[in-house]
MARDRENMI-830611 format. One record per atom (N, C-alpha, C, O): chain; x, y, z; atom name. Coordinates in nm, 2 decimals. Each point is the difference from the previous one (the first is absolute). Layout:
# MARDRENMI-830611
REC   chain     east    north       up   atom
REC       A        X        Y        Z     CA
...
# end
This chain:
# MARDRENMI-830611
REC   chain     east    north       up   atom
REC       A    -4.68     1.06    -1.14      N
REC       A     0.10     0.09     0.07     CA
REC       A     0.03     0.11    -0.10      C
REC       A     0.01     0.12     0.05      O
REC       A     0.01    -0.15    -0.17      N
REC       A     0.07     0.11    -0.08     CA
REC       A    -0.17     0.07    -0.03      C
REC       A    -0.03     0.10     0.08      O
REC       A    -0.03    -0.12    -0.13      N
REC       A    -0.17     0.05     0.06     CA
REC       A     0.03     0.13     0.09      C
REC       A     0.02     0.12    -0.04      O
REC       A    -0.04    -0.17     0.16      N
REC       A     0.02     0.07     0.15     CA
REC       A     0.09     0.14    -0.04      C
REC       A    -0.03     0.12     0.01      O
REC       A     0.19    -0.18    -0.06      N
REC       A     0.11     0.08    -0.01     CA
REC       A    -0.05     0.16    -0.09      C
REC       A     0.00     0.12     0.03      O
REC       A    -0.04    -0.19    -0.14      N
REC       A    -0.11     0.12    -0.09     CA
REC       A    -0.05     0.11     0.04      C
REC       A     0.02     0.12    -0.02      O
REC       A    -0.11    -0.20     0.12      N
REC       A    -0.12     0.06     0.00     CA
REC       A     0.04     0.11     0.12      C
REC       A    -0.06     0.11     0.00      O
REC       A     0.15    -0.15     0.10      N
REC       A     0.07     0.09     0.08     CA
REC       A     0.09     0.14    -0.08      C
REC       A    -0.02     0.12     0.02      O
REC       A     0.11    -0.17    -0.11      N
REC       A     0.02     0.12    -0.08     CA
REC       A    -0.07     0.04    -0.07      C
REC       A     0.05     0.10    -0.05      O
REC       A    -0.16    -0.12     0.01      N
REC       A    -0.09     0.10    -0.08     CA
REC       A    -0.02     0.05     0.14      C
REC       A     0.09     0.07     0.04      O
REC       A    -0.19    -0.08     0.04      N
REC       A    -0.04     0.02     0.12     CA
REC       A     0.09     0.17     0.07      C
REC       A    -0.03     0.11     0.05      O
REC       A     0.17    -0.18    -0.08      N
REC       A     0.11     0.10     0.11     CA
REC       A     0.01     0.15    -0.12      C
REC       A     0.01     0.12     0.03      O
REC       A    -0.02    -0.19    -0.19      N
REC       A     0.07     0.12    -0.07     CA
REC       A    -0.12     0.08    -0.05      C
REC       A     0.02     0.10    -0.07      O
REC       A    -0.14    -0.12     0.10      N
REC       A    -0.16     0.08     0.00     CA
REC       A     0.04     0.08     0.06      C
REC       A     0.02     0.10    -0.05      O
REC       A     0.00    -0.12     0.19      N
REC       A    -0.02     0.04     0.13     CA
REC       A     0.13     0.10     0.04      C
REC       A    -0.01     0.09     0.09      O
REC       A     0.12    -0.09    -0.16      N
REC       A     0.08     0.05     0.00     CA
REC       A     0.05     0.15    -0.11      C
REC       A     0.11     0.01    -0.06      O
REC       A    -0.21     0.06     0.07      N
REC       A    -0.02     0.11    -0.08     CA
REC       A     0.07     0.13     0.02      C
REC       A    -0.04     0.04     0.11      O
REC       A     0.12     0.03    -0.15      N
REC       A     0.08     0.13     0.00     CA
REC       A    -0.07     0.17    -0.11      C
REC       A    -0.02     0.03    -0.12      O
REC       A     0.03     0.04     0.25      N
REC       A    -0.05     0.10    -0.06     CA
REC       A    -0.19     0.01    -0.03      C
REC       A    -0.06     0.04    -0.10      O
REC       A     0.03    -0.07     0.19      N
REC       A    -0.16     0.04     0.03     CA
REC       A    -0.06    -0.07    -0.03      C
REC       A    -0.12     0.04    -0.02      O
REC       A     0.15    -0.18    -0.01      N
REC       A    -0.06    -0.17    -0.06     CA
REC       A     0.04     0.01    -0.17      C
REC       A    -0.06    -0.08    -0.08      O
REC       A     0.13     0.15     0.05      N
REC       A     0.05    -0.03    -0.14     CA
REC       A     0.14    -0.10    -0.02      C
REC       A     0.11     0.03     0.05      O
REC       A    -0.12    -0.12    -0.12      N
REC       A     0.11    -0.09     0.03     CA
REC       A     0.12     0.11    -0.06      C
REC       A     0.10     0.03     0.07      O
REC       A    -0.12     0.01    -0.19      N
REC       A     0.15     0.11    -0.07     CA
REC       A     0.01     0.09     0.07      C
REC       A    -0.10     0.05     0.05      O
REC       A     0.26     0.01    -0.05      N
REC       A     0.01     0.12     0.10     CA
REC       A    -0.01     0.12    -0.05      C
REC       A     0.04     0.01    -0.12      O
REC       A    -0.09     0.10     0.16      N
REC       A    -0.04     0.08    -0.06     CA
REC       A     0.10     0.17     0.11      C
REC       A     0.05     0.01     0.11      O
REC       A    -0.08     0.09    -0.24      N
REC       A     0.11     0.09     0.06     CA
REC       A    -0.01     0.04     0.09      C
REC       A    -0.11     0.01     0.04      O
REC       A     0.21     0.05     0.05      N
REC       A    -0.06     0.00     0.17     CA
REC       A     0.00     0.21    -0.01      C
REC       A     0.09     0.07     0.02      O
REC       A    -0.19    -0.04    -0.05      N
REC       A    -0.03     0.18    -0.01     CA
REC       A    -0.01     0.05     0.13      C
REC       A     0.02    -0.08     0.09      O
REC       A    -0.04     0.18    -0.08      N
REC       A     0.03     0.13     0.14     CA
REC       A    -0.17    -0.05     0.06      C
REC       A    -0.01    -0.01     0.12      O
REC       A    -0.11    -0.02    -0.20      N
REC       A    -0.13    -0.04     0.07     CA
REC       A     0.04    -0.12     0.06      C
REC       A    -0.04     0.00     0.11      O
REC       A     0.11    -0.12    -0.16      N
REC       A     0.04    -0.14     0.03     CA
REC       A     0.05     0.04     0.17      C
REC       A    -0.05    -0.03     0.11      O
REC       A     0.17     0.11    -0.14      N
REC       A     0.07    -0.01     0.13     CA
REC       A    -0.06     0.13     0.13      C
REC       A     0.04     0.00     0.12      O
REC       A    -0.12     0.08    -0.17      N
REC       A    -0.08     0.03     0.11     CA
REC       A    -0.13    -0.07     0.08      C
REC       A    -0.03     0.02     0.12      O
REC       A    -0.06    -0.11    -0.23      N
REC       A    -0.08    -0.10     0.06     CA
REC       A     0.08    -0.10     0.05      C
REC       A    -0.05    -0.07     0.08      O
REC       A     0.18     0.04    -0.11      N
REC       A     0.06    -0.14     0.06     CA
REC       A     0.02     0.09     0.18      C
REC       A    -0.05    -0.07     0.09      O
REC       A     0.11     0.18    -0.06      N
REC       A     0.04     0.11     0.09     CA
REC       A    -0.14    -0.04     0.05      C
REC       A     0.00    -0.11     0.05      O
REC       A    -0.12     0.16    -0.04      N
REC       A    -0.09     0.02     0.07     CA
REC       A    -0.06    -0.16     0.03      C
REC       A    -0.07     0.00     0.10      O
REC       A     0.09    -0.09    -0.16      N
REC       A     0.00    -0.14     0.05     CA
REC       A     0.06    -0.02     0.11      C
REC       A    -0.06    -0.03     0.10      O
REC       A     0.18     0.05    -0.13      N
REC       A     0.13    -0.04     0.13     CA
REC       A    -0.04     0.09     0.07      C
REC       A    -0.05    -0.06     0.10      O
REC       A     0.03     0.18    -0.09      N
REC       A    -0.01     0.06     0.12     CA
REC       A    -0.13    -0.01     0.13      C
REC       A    -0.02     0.05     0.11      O
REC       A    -0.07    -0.14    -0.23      N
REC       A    -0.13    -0.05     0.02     CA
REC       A     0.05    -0.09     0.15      C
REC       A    -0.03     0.03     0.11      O
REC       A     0.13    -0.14    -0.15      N
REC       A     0.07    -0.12     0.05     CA
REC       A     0.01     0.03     0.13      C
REC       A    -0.07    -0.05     0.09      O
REC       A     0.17     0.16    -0.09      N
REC       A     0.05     0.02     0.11     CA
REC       A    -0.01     0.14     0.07      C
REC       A     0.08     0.10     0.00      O
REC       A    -0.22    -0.12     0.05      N
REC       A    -0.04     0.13     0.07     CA
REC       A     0.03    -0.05     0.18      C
REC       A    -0.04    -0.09     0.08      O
REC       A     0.14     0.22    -0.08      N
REC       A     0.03    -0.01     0.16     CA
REC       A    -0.06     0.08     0.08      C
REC       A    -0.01     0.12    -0.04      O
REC       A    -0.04    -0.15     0.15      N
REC       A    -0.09     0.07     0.06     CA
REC       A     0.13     0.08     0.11      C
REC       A     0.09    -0.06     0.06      O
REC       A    -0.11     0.16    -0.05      N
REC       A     0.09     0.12     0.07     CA
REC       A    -0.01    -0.02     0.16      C
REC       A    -0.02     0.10     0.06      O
REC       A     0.03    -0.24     0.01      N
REC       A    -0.06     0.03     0.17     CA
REC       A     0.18     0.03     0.03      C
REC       A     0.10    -0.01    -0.08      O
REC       A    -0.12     0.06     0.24      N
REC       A     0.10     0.04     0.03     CA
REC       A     0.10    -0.13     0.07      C
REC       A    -0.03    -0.12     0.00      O
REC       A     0.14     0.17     0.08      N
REC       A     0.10    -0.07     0.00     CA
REC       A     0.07     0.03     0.13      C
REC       A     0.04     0.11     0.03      O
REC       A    -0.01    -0.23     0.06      N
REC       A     0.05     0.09     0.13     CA
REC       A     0.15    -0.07    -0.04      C
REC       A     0.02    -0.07    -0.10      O
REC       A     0.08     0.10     0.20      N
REC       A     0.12    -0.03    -0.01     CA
REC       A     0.08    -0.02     0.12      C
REC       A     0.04     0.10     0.06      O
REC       A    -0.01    -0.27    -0.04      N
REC       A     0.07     0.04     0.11     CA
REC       A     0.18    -0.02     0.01      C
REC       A     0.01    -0.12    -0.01      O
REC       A     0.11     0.17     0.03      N
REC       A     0.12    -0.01    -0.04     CA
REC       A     0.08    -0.04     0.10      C
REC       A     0.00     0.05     0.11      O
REC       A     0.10    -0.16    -0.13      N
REC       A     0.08     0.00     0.13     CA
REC       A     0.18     0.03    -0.10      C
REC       A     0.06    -0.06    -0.10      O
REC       A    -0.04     0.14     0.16      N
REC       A     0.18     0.05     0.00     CA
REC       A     0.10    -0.12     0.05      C
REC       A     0.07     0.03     0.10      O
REC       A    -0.03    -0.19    -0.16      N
REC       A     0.08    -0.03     0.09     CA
REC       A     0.15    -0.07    -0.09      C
REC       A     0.03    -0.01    -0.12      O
REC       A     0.03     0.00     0.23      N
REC       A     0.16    -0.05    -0.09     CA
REC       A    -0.05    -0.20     0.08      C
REC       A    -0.08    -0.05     0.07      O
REC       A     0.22    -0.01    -0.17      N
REC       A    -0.06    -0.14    -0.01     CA
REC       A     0.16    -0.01    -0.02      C
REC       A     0.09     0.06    -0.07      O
REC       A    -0.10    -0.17     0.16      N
REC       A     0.10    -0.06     0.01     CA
REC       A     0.04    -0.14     0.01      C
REC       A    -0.02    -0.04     0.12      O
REC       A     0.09    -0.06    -0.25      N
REC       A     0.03    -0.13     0.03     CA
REC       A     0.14    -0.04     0.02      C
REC       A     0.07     0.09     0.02      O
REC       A    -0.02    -0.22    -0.02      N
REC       A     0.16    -0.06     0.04     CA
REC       A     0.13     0.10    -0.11      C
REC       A     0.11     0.05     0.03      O
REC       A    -0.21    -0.06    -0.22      N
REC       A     0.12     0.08    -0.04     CA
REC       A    -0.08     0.15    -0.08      C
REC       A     0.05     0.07    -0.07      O
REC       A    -0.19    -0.06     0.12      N
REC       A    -0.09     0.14    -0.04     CA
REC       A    -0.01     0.11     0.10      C
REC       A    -0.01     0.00     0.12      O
REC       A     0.02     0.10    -0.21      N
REC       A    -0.08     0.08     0.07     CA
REC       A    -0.04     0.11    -0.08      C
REC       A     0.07     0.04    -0.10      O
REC       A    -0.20     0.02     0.15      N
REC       A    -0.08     0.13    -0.11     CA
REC       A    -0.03     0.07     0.15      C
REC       A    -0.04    -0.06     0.10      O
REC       A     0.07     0.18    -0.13      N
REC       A    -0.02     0.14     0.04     CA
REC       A    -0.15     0.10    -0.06      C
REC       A    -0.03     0.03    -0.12      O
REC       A    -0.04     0.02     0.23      N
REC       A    -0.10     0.03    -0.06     CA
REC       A    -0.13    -0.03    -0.08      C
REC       A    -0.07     0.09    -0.05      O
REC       A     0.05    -0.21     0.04      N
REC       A    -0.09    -0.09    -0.07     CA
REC       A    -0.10     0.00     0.05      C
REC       A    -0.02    -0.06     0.11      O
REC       A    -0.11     0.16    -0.21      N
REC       A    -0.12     0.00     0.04     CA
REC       A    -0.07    -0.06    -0.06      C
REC       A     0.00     0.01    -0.12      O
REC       A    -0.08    -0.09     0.20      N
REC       A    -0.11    -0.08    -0.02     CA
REC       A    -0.16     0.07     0.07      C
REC       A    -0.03     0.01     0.11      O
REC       A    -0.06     0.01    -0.24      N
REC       A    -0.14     0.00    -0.02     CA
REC       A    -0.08    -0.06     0.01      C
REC       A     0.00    -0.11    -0.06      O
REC       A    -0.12     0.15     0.15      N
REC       A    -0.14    -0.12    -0.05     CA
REC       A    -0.13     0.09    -0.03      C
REC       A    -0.06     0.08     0.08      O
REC       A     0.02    -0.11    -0.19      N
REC       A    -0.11     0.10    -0.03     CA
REC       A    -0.12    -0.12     0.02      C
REC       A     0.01    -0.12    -0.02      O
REC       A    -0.12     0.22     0.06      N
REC       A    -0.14    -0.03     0.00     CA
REC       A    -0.08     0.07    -0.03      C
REC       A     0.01     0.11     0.05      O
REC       A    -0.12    -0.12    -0.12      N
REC       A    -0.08     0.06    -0.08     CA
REC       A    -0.13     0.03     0.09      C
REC       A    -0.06    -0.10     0.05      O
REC       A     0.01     0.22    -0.02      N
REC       A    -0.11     0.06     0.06     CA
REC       A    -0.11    -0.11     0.03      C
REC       A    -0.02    -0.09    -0.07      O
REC       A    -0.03     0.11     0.13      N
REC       A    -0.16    -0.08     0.04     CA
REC       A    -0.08     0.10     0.02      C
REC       A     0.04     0.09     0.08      O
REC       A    -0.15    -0.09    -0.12      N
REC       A    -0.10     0.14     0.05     CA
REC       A     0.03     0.10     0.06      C
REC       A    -0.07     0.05     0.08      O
REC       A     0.23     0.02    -0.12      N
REC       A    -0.01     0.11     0.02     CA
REC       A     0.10     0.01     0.15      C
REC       A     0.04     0.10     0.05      O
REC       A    -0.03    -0.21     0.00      N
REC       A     0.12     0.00     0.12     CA
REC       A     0.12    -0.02    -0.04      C
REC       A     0.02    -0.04    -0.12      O
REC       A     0.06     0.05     0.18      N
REC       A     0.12     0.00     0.01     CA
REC       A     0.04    -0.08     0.04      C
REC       A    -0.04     0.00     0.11      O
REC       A     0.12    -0.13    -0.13      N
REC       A     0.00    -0.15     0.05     CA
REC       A     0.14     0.01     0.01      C
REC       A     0.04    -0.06    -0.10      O
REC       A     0.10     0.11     0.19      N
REC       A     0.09     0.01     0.02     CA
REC       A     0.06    -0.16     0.09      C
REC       A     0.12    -0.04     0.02      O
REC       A    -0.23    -0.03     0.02      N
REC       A     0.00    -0.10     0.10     CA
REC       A     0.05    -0.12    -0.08      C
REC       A     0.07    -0.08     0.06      O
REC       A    -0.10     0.06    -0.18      N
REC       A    -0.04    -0.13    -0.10     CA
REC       A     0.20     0.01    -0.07      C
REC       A     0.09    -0.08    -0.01      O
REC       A    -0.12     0.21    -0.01      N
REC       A     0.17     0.06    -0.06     CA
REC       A     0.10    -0.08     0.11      C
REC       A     0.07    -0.10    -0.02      O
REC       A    -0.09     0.19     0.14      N
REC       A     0.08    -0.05     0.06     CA
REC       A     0.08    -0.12     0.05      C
REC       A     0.11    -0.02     0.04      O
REC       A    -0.24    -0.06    -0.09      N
REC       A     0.03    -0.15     0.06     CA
REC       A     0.04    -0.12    -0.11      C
REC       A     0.03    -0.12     0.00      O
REC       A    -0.07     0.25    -0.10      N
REC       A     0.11    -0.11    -0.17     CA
REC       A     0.13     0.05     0.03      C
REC       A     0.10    -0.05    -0.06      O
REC       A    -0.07     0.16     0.13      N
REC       A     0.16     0.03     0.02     CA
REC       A     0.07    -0.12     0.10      C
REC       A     0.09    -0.08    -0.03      O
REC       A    -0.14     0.12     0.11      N
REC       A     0.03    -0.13     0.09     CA
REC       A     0.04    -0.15    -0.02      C
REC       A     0.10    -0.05     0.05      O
REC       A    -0.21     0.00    -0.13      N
REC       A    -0.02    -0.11    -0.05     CA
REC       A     0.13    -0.01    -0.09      C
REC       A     0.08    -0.09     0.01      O
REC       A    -0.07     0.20    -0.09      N
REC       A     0.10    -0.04    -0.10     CA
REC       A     0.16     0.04     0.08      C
REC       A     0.11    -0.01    -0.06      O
REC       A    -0.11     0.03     0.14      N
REC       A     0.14     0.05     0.10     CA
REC       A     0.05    -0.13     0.00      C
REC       A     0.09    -0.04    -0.06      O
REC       A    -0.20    -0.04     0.19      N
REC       A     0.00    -0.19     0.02     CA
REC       A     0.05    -0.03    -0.09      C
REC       A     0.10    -0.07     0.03      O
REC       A    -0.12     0.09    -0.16      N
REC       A     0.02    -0.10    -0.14     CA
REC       A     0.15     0.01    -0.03      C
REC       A     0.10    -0.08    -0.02      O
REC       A    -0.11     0.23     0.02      N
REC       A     0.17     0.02    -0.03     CA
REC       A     0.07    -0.03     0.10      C
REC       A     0.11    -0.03    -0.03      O
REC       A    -0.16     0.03     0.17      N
REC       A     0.09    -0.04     0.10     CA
REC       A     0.05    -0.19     0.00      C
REC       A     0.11    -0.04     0.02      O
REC       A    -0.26    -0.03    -0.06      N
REC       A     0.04    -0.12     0.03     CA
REC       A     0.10     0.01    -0.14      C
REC       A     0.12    -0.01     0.02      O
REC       A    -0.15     0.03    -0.12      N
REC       A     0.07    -0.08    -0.11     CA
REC       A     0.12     0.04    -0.04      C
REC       A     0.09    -0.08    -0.05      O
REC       A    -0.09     0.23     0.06      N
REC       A     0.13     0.07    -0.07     CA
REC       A     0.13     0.09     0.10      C
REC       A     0.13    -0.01    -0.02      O
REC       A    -0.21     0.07     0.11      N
REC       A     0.06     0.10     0.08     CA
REC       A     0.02    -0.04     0.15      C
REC       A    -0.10     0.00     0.07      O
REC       A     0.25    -0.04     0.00      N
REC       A     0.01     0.03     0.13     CA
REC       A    -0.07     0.12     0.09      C
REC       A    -0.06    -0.02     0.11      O
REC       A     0.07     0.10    -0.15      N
REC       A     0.00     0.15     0.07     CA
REC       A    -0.12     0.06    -0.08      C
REC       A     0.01     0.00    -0.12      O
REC       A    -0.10     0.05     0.18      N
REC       A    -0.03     0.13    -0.10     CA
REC       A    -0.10     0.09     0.16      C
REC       A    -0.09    -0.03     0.08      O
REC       A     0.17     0.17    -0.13      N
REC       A    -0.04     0.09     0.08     CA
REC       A    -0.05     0.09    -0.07      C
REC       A     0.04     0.03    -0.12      O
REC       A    -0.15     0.02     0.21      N
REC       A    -0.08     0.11    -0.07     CA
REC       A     0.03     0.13     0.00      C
REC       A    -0.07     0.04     0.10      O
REC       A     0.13     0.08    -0.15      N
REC       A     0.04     0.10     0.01     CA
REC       A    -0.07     0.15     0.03      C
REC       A     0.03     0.08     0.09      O
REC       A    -0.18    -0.07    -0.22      N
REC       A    -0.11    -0.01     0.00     CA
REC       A    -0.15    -0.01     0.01      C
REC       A    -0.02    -0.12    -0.02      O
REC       A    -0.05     0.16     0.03      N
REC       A    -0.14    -0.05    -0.09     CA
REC       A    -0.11     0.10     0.00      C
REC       A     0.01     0.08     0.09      O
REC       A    -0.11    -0.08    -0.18      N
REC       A    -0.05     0.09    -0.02     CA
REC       A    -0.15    -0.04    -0.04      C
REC       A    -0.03    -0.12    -0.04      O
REC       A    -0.03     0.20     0.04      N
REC       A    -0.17    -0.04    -0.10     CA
REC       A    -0.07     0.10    -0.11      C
REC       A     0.01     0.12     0.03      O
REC       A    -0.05    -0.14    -0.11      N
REC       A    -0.07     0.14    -0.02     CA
REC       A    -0.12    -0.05    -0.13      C
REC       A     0.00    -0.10    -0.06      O
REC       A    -0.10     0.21     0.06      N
REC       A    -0.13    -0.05    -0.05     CA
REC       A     0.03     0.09    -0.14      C
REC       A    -0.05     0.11    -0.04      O
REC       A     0.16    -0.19    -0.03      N
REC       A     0.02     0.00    -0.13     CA
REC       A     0.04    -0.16    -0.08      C
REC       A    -0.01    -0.10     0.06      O
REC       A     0.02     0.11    -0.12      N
REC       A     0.09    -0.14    -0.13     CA
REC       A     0.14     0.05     0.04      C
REC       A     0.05     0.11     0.03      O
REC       A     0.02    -0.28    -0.03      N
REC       A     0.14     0.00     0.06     CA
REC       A     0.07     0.07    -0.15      C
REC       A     0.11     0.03     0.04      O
REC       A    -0.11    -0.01    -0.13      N
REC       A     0.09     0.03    -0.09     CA
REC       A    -0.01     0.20     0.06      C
REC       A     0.10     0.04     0.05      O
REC       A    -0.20     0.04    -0.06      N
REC       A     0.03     0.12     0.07     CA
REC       A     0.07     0.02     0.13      C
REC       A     0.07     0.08     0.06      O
REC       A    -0.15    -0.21    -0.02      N
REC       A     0.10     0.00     0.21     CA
REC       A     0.15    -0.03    -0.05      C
REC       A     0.09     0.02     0.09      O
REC       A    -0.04    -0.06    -0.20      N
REC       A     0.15    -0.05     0.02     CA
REC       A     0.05     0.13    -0.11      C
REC       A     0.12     0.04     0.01      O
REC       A    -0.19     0.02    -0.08      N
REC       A     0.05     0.13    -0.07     CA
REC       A     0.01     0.13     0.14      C
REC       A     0.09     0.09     0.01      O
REC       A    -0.19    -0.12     0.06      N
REC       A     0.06     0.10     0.12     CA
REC       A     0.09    -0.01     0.08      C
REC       A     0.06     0.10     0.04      O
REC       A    -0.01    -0.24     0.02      N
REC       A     0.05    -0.04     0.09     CA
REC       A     0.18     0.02    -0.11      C
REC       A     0.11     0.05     0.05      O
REC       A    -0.11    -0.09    -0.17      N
REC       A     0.11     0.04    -0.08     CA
REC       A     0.06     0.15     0.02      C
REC       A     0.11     0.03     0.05      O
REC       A    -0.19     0.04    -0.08      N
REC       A     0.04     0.16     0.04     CA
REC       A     0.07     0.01     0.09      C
REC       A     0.10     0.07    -0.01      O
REC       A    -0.14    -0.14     0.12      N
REC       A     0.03     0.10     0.16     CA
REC       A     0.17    -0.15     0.02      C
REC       A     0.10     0.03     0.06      O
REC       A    -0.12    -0.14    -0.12      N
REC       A     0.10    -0.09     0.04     CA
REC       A     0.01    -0.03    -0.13      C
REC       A    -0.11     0.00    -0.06      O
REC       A     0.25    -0.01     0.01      N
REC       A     0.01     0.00    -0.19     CA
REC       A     0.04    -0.15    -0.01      C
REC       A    -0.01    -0.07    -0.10      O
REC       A     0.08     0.02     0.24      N
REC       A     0.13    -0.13    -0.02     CA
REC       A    -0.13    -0.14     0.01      C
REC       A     0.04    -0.12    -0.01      O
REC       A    -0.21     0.17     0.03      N
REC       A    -0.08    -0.13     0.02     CA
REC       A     0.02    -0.14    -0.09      C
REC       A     0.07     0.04    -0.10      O
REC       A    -0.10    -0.14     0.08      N
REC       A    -0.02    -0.10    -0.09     CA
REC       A    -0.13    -0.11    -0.02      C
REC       A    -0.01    -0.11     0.06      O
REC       A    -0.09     0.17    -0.16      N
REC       A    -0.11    -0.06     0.00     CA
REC       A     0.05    -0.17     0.01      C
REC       A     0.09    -0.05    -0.07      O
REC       A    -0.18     0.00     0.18      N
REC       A     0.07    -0.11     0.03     CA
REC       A    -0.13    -0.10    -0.08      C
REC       A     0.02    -0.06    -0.11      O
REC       A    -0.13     0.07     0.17      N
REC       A    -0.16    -0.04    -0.04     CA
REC       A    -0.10     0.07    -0.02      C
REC       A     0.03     0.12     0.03      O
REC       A    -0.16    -0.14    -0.08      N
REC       A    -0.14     0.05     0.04     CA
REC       A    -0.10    -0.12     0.02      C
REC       A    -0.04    -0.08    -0.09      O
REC       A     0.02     0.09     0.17      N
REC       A    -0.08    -0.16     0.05     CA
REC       A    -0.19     0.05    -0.03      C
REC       A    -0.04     0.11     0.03      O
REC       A    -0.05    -0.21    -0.10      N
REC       A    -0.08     0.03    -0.01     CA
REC       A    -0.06    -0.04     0.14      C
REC       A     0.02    -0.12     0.05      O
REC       A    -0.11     0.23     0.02      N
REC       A    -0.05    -0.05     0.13     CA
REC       A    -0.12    -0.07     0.01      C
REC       A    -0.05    -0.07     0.09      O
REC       A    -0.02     0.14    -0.24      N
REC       A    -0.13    -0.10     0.03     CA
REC       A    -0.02    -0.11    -0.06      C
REC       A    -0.11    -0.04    -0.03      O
REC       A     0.22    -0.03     0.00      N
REC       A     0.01    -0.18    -0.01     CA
REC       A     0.04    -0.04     0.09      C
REC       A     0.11     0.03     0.04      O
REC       A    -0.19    -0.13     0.03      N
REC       A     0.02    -0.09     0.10     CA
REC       A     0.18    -0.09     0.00      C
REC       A     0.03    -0.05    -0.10      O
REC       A     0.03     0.04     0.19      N
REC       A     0.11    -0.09     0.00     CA
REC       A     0.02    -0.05     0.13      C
REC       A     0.01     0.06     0.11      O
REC       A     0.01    -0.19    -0.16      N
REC       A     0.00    -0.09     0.16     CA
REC       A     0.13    -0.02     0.04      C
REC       A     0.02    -0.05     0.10      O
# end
């Protein structure tokens, strides 16, 4: 057993190397942190597809709640180039049900809108023209929810 225990830490502290497999650390220079920069950015390359948006305007109301203006988003991400405003709409919905069964007596729609942008610009425009809005959600539309 104490065998086993050994041979696991030698095992873990090989394997556990800092700074380019050198066990000592070494100084972190302007070459260090631009190859570390072009790594990461390696990581997380986002591919630019577009984004439709669909918005509902509503107030919500329970026994001792109520919110005024609370907009709720559902974005969905492009498919070959169409516009999938259908898929949006029906995570709005879905999530209305949810707040209706669990949280909210009332909720009326005041409301609603679409547009073939990302909901963070659709709610920077809709801010402009109505200042009193309150980001309520942004629902992702292209994950399934039952």
């Amino acid at each position: 057993m104490r065998t086993c225990v050994l041979l696991l830490a030698g095992t873990m502290s090989n394997r556990s190397f800092a700074n380019d497999g050198h066990t000592t650390p070494s100084i972190f220079t302007g070459t260090h942190f631009i190859r570390s920069l072009h790594s990461f950015d390696s990581l997380i390359t986002v591919h630019s597809t577009a984004k439709v948006c669909a918005c509902q305007i509503l107030n919500l109301r329970s026994n001792n709640h109520h919110i005024m203006n609370a907009v709720v988003f559902a974005e969905k991400t492009n498919e070959a180039g169409q516009a999938n405003f259908t898929k949006a709409r029906i995570r709005l919905e879905r999530e209305k049900r949810i707040l209706r069964a669990l949280f909210y007596n009332k909720i009326e729609v005041i409301g609603k809108t679409t547009a073939a942008t990302d909901c963070n610009t659709l709610f920077q425009q809709l801010k402009k023209k109505k200042d009193n809005l309150l980001l309520y959600e942004v629902l992702d539309a292209d994950v399934a929810v039952r």
